[in-house]
SETIKE-576215 format. One record per residue (C-alpha): residue in three letters; residue number from 1; x, y, z. Coordinates in Angstrom, 2 decimals. Example, Ala and Ser with C-alpha at 12.3 -4.5 7.8 and 13.67 -1.06 7.14 Angstrom:
SETIKE-576215
  type  seq       px       py       pz
   ALA    1    12.30    -4.50     7.80
   SER    2    13.67    -1.06     7.14
This chain:
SETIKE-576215
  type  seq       px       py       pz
   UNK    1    20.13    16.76     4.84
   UNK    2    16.46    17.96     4.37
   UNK    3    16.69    21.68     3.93
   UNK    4    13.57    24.39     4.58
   UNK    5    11.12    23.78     1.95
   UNK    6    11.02    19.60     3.36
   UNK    7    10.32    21.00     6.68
   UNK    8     7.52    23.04     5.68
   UNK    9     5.81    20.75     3.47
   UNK   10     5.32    18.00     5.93
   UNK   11     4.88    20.68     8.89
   UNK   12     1.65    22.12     6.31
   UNK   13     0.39    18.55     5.38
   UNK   14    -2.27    18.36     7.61
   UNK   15    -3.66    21.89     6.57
   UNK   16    -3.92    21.02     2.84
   UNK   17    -5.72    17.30     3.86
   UNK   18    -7.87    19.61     5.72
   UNK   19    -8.62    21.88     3.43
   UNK   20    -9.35    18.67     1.03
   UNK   21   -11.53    17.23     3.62
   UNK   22   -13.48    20.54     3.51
   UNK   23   -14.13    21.47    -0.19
   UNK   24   -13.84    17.62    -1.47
   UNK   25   -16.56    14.98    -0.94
   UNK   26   -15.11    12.64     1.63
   UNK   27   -14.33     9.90    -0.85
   UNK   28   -12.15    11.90    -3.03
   UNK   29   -10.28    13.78    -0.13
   UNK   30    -9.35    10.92     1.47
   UNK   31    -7.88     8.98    -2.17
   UNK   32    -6.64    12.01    -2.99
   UNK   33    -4.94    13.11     0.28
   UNK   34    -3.57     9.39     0.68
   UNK   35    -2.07     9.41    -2.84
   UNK   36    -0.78    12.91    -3.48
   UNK   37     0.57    12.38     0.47
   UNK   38     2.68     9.23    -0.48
   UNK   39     3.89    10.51    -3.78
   UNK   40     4.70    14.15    -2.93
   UNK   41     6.19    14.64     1.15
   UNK   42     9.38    14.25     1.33
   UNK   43    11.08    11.34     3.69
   UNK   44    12.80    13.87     5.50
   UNK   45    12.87    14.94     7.98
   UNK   46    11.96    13.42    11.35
   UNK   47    10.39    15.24    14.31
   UNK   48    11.53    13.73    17.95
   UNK   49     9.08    15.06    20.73
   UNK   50     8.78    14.18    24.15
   UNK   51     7.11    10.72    24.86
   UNK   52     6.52     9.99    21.32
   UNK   53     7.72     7.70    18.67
   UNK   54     9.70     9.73    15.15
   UNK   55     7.18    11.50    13.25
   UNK   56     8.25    11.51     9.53
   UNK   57     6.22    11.18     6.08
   UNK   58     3.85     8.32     6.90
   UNK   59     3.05     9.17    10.54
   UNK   60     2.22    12.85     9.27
   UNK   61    -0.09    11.47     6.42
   UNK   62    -1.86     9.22     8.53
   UNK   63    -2.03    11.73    11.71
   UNK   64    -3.44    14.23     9.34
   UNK   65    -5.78    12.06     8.07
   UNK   66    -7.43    11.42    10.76
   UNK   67    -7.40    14.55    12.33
   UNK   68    -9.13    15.78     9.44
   UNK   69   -12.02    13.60     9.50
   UNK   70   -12.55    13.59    12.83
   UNK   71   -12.50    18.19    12.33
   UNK   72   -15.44    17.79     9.51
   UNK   73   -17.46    14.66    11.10
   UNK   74   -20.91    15.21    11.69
   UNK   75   -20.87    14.94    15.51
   UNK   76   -24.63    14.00    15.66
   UNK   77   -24.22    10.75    13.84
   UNK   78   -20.50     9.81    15.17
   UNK   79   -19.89     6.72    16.72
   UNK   80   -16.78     5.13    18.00
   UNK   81   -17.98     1.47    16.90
   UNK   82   -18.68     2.79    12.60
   UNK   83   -14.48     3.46    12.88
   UNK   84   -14.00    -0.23    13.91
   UNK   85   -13.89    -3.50    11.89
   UNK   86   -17.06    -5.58    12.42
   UNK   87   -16.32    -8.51    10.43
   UNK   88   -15.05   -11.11    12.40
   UNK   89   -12.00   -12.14    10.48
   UNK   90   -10.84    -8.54    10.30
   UNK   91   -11.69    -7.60    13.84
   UNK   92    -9.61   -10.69    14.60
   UNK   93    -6.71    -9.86    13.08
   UNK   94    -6.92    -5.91    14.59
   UNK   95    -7.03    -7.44    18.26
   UNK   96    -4.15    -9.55    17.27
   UNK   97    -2.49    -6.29    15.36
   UNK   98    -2.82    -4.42    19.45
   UNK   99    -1.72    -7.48    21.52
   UNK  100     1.40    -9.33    19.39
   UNK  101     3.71    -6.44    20.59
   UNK  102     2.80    -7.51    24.24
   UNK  103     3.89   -11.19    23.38
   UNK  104     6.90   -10.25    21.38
   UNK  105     8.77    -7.97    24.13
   UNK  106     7.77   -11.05    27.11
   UNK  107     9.34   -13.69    24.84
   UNK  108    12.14   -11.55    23.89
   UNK  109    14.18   -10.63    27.10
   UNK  110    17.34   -12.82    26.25
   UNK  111    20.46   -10.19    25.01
   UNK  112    21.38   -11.20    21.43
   UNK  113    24.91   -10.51    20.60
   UNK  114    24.81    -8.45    16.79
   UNK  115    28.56    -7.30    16.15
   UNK  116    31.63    -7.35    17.92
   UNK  117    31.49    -5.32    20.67
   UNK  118    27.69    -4.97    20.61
   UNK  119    25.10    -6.44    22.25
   UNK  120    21.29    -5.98    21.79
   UNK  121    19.82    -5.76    25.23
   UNK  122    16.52    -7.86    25.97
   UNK  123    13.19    -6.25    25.29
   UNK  124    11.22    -4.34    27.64
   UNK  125     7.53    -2.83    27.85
   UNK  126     9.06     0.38    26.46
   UNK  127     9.41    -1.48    23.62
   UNK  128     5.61    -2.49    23.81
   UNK  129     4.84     0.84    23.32
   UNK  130     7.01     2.19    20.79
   UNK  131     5.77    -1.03    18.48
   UNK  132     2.38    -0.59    18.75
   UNK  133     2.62     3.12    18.30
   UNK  134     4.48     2.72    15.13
   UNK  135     2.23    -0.08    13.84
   UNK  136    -1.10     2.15    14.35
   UNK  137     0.48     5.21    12.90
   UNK  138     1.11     2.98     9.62
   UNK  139    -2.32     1.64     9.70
   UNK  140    -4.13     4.69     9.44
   UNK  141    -4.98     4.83     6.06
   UNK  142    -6.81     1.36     6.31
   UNK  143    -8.97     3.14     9.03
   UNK  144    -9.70     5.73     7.03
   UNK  145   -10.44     4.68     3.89
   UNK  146   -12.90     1.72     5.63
   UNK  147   -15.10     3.92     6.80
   UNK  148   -15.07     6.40     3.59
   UNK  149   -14.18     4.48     0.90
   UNK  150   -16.47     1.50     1.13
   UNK  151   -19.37     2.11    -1.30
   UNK  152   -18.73     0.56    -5.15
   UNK  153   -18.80     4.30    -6.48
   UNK  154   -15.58     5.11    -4.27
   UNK  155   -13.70     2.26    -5.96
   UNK  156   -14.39     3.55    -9.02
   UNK  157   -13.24     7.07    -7.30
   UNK  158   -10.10     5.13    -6.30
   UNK  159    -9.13     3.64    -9.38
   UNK  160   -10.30     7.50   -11.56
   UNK  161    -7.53     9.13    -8.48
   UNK  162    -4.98     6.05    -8.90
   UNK  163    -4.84     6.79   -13.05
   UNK  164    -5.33    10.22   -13.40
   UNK  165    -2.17    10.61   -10.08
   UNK  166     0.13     7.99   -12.15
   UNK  167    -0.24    10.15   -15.49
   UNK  168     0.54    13.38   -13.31
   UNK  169     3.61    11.63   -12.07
   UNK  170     4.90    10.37   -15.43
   UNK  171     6.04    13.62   -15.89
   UNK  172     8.77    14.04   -13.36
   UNK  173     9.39    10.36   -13.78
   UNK  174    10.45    10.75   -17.67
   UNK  175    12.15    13.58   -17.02
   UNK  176    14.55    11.37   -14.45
   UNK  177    14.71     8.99   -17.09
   UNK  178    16.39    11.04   -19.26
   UNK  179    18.30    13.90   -16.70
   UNK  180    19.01    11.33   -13.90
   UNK  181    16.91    10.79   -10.90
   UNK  182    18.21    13.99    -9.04
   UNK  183    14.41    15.60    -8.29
   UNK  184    14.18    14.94    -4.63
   UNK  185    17.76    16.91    -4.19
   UNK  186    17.29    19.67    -6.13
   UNK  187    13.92    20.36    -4.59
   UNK  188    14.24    18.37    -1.03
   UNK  189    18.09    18.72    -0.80
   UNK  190    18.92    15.32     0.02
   UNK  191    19.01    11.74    -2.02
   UNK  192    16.82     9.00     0.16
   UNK  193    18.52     5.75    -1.13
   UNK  194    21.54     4.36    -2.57
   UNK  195    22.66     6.44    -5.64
   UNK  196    24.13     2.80    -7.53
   UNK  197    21.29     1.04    -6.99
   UNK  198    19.17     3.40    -9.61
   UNK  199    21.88     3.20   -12.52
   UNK  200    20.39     0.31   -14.69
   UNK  201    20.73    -1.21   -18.35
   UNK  202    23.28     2.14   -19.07
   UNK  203    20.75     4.88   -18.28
   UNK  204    18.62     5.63   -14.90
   UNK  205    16.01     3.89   -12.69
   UNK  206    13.65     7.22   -11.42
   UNK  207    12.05     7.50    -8.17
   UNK  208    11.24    11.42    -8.03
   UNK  209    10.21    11.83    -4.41
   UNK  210     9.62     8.05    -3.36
   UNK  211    12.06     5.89    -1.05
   UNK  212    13.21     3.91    -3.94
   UNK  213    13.03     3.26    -7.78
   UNK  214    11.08    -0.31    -6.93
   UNK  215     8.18     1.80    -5.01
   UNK  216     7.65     3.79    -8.08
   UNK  217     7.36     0.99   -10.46
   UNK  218     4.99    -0.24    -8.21
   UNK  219     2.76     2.88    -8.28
   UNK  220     3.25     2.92   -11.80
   UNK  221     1.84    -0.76   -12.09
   UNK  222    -0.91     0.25    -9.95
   UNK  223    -2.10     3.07   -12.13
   UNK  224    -1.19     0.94   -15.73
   UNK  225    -3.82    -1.76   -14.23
   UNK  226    -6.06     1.33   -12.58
   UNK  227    -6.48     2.94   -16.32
   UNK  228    -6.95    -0.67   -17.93
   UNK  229   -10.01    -1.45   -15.46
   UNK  230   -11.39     1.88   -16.29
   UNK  231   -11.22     0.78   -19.92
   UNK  232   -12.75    -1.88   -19.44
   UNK  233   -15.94    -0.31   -16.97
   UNK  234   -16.01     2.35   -19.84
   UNK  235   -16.91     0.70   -22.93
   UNK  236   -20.18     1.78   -23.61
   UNK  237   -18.81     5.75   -24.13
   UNK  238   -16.32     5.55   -27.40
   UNK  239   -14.62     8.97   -26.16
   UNK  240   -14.05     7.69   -23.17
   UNK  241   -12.69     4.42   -23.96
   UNK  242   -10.25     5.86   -26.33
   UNK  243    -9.23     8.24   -23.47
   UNK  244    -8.69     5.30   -20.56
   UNK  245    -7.10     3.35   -23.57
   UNK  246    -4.48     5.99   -24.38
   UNK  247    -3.54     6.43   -20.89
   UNK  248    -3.33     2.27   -20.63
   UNK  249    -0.37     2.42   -23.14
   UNK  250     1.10     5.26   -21.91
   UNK  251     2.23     4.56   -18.30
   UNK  252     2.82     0.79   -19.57
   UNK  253     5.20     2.57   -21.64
   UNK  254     6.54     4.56   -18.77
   UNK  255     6.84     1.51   -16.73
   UNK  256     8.99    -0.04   -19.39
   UNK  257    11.14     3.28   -19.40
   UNK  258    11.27     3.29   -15.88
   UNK  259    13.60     0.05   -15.66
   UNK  260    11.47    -2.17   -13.33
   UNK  261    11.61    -5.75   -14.43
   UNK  262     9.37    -6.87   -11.47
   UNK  263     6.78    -4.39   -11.74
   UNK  264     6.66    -4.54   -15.60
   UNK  265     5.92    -8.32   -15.44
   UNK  266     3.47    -7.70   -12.78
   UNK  267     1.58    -5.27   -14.49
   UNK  268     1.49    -7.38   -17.84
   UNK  269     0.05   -10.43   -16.06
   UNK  270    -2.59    -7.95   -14.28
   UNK  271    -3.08    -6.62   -17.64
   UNK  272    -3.63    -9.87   -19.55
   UNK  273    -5.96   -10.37   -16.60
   UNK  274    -8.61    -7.34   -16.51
   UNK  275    -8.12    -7.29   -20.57
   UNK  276    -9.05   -11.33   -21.61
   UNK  277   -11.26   -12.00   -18.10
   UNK  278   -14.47   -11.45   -16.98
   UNK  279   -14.90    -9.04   -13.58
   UNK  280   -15.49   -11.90   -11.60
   UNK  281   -12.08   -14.12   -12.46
   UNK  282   -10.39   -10.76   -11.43
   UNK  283   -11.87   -11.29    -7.92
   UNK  284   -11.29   -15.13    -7.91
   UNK  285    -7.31   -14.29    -9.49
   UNK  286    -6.94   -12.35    -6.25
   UNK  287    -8.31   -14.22    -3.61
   UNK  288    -5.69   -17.04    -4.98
   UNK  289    -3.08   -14.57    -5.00
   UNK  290    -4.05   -13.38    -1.86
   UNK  291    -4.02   -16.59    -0.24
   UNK  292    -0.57   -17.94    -1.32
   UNK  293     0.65   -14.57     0.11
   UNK  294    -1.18   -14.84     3.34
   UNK  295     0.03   -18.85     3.51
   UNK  296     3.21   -17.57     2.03
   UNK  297     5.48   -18.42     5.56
   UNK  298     4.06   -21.36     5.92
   UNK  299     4.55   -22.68     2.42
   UNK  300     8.07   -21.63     1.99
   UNK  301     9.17   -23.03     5.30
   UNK  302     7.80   -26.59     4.15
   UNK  303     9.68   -26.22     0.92
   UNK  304     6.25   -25.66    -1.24
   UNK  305     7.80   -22.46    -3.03
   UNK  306     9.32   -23.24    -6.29
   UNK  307    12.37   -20.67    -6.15
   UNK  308    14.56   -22.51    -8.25
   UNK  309    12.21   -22.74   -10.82
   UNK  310    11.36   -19.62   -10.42
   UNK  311    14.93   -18.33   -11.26
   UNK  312    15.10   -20.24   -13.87
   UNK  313    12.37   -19.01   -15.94
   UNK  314    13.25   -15.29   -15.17
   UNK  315    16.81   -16.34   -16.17
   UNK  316    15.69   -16.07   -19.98
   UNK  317    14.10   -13.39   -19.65
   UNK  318    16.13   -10.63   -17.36
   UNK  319    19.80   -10.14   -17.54
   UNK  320    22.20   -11.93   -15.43
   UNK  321    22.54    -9.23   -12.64
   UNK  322    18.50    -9.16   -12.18
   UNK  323    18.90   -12.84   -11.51
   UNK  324    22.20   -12.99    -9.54
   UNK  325    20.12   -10.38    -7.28
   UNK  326    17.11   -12.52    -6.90
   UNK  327    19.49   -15.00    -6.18
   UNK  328    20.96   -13.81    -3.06
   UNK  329    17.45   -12.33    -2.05
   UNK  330    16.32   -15.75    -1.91
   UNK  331    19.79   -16.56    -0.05
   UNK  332    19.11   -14.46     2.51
   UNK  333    15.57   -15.51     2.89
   UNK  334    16.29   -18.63     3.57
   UNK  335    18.72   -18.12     6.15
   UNK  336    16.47   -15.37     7.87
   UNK  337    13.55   -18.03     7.66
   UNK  338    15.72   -20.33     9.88
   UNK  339    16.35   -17.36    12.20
   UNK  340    12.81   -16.35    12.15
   UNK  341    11.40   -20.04    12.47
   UNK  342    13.40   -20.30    16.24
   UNK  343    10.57   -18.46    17.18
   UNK  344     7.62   -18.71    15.60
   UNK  345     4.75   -17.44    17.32
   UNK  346     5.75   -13.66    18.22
   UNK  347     9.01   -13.40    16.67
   UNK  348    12.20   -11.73    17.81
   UNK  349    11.39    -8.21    17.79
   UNK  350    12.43    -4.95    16.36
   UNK  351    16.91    -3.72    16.70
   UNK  352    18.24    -6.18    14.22
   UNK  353    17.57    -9.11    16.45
   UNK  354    15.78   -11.38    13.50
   UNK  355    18.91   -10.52    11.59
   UNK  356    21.79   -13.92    11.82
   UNK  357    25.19   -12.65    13.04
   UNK  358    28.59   -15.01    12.44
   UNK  359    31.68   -14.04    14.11
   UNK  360    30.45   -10.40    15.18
   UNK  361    29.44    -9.78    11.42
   UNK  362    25.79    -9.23    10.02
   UNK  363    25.75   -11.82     7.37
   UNK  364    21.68   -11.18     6.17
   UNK  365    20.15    -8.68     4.27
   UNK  366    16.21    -7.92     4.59
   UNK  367    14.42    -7.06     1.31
   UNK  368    11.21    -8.35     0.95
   UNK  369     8.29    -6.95     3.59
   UNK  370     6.82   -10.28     4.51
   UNK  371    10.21   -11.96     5.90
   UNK  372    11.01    -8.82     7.96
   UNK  373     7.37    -8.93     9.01
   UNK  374     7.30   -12.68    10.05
   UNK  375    10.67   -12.27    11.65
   UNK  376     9.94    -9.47    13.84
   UNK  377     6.74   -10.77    14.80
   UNK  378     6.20   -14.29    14.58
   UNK  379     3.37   -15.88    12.39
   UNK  380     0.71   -14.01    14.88
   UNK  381     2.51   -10.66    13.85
   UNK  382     3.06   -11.90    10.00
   UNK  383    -1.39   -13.26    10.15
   UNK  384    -2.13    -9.74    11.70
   UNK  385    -0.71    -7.19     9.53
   UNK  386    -1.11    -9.70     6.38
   UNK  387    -4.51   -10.43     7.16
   UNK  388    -5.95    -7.15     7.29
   UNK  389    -3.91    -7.01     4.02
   UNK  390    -5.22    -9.73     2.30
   UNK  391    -8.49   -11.07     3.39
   UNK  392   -10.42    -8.58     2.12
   UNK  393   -10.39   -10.02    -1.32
   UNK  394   -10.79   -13.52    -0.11
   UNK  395   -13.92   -13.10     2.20
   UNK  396   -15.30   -10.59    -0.89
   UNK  397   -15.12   -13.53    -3.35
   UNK  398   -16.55   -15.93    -0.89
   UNK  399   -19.15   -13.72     0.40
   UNK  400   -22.86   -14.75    -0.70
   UNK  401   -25.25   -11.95    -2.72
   UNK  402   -25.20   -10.62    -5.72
   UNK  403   -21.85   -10.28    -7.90
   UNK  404   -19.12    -8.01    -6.99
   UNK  405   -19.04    -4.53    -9.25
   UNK  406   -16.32    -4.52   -11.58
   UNK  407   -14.89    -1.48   -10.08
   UNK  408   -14.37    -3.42    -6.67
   UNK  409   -12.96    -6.08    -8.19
   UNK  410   -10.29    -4.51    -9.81
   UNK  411    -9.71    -2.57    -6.35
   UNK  412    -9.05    -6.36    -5.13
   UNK  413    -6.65    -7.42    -8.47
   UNK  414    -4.73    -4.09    -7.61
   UNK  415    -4.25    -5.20    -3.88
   UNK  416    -3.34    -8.34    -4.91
   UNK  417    -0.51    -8.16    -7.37
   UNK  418     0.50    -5.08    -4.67
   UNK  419     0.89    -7.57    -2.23
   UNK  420     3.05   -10.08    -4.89
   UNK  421     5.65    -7.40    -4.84
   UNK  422     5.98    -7.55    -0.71
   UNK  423     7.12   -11.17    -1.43
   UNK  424    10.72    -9.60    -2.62
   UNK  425    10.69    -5.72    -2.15
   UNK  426     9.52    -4.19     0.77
   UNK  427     6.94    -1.94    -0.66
   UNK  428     4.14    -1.62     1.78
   UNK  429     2.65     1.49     1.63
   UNK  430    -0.37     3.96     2.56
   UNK  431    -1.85     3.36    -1.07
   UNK  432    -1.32    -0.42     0.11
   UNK  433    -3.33     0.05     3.47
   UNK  434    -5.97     2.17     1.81
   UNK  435    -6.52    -0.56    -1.02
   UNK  436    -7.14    -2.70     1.72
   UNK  437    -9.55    -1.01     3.73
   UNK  438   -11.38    -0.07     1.11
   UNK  439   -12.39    -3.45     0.36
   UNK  440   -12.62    -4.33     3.80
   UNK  441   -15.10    -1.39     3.92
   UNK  442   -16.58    -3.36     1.32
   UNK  443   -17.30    -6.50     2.63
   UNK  444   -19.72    -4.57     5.37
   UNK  445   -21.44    -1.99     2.84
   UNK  446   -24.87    -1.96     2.77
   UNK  447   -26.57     0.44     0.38
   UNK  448   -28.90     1.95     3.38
   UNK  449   -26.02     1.95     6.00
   UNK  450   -23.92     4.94     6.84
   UNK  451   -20.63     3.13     6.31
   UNK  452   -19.25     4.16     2.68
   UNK  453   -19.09     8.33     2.92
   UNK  454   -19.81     8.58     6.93
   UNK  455   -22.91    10.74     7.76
   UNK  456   -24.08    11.85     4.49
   UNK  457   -25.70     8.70     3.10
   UNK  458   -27.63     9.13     6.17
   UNK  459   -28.33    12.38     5.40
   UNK  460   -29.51    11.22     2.15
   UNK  461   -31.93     8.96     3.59
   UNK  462   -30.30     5.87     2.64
   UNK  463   -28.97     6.80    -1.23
   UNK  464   -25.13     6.50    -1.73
   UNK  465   -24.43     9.95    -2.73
   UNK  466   -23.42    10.11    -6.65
   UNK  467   -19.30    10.20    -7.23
   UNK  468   -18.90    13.68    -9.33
   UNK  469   -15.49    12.86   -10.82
   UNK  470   -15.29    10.76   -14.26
   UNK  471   -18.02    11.43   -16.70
   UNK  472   -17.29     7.89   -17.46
   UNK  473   -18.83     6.32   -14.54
   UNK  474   -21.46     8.71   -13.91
   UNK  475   -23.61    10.67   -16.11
   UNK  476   -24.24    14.76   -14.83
   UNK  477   -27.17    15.62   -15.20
   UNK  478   -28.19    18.84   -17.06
   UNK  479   -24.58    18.20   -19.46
   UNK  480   -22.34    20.21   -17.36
   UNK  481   -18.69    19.32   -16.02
   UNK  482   -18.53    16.70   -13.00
   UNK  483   -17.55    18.81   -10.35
   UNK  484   -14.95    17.77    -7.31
   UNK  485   -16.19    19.89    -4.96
   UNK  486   -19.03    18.83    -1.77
   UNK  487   -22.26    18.59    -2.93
   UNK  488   -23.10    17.90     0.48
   UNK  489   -23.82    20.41     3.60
């Protein structure tokens, strides 16, 4: 059970992403308030009130989010129409993202027996409401970090607050390596997962304060592949290069510690990518990825996903109770695809009713995000939520102009290989969603347009305002410290 201190760190959340909002520039308080949000509030607990869906850890980071920008918005220049998607695709897939509820719950009002003795009443426009609430509460931090996080100088904020957040963490991480991952109950006083499942290879898998050891491999890939693109962008200063380089090796050595098979791999291939490729095969790399993952139902119900090969080349490579888990992940995918492919459009809905029941037992288990995704919602549900996911990186490498900054496209390889690990783990996050909108924030950027830090490039007359974080990126002038704090009224 959550005790005291849980309750008053998420209850003060939405002060300290104020008070970020307020003496940050609004690219770093929103990376920074996103990231340190995800990583440090506790799961629990949950706040009921009246007429509203469960308010835990990612409703309170998004809520507070956007009641911060919305407190230190210029009123003069706000507009309703700069918050909302104006390329096509992505508009498209928003509209869908509002009405697919609607058309699950009034092609789900059939009772589905689940166990014996239980029955799973039909759906109802109550329903309607609590979906859509919880799906716009999740996709907050897209919102947000499209309209703040557009400009090429906030990736390169992005990927400076994704390194410098994963080095910060590799110090309670270790430390669960070593003492056993016991952090979030000593401070939070309660574990959030299953205490078996993060015993691995005779020692411990570490989560600290995330849902699950796989989510923090995850973030740790994320920041191995942030610090390698930042090597990369950095080569013509030797002091910094040796500094991005050093921090490379040293959350890839983390990883390794951390006893994530999956995310290790995944961050080696991203690796081998941003290391031996030009910036624009990083975008290309993750359009294709991003493709097969937005195709990804459609290609595994015609057969055109190699799993059994697939196991087989992991089987020389992980032990045998990696694979015998992939194994019956893949199991259970294909019997929920079946389930899921009765109804294809809109799905079956939320209560366990995409789940297969035999003789009044619950025979599946759910692991990966897109198969609960496309069984809950159909392929409309599965192209809205994926698409605002992934096409970002495929309309950026299609879209005409000059080449892509390299900072932006390793924004796009970090979404990608992100979205690889929703194929098996269900690991959609608000780092996920802000990845995302960043680069959909991207795809509408113009350098004299208002649309990367809200109202003060207009203030600037035009200029994107100059990112004062990594001396790397951006040279001070006058040779003092880059400063974090707004140089802006």
């Amino acid at each position: 059970m959550a005790n005291m201190l849980a309750h008053a760190v998420l209850l003060g959340w939405p002060v300290v992403t104020l008070v970020l909002f307020r003496r940050l520039s609004p690219a770093v308080a929103v990376s920074v308030a996103i990231v340190a949000g995800y990583l440090l509030l506790p799961l629990k607990p949950t706040f009921n009130f009246p007429m509203m869906p469960p308010i835990g850890k990612e409703e309170i980071l998004g809520l507070s989010l956007l009641l911060a920008a919305f407190i230190t918005v210029d009123q003069k220049t706000f507009t309703l129409r700069g918050w909302l998607p104006q390329q096509k695709l992505i508009w498209t897939c928003a509209i869908l993202f509002v009405l697919v509820p609607l058309g699950t719950v009034l092609t789900n009002g059939d009772r589905v027996i689940r166990t014996a003795g239980s029955v799973q009443t039909g759906l109802t426009l109550y329903d309607v409401a609590s979906m859509l609430s919880d799906l716009l509460m999740i996709v907050i931090p897209f919102v947000v970090a499209r309209r703040y996080l557009a400009a090429p100088a906030a990736h390169r904020m992005v990927l400076t607050v994704l390194c410098v957040a994963a080095l910060l963490y590799t110090i309670p991480t270790l430390w669960e390596v070593r003492m056993s991952p016991q952090l979030n109950s000593d401070i939070y006083g309660f574990f959030p997962h299953d205490w078996r499942q993060h015993i691995r290879d005779g020692g411990f898998r570490p989560l600290v304060f995330l849902r699950h050891g796989l989510l923090l491999g995850m973030f740790l890939s994320l920041g191995v592949l942030a610090a390698a693109a930042l090597w990369r962008i950095s080569l013509k200063g030797r002091g910094a290069t040796i500094r991005t380089a050093m921090a490379t090796l040293f959350l890839l050595a983390t990883l390794v510690l951390s006893k994530n098979l999956g995310a290790t791999l995944i961050a080696l291939i991203g690796l081998a990518t941003i290391l031996l490729l030009p910036a624009r095969r990083w975008l290309l790399i993750a359009a294709l990825i991003s493709t097969t993952v937005l195709t990804y139902p459609v290609l595994r119900s015609a057969g055109l996903v190699p799993t059994d090969k697939v196991v087989s080349v992991l089987s020389g490579i992980a032990g045998s109770g990696r694979i015998l888990s992939l194994e019956f992940r893949l199991r259970n995918e294909d019997i929920l695809l079946e389930r899921a492919n009765e109804k294809p459009l809109f799905g079956w809905g939320r209560w366990g009713r995409a789940r297969v029941y035999v003789d009044g037992r619950d025979i599946t288990t759910t692991d990966g995000t897109w198969i609960i995704t496309y069984g809950e919602g159909g392929l409309l549900g599965y192209l809205a939520v994926f698409g605002l996911l992934a096409l970002p990186p495929i309309l950026l490498a299609f879209k005409r102009g000059p080449a892509l900054e390299p900072a932006s496209a390793a924004l796009a390889l970090l979404l990608a290989v992100n979205l690889i690990d929703l194929l098996p783990n269900s690991g959609l996050s608000p780092v996920t969603w802000m990845l995302a909108g960043a680069l959909a924030g991207r795809l509408e950027w113009r350098p004299s347009a208002a649309t990367a830090h809200g109202p003060e490039i207009a203030a600037a007359g035009g200029r994107v305002p100059r990112m004062p974080y990594a001396r790397s990126f951006d040279t001070v002038r006058g040779g003092g410290a880059p400063s974090l704090r707004r140089d802006h009224p």
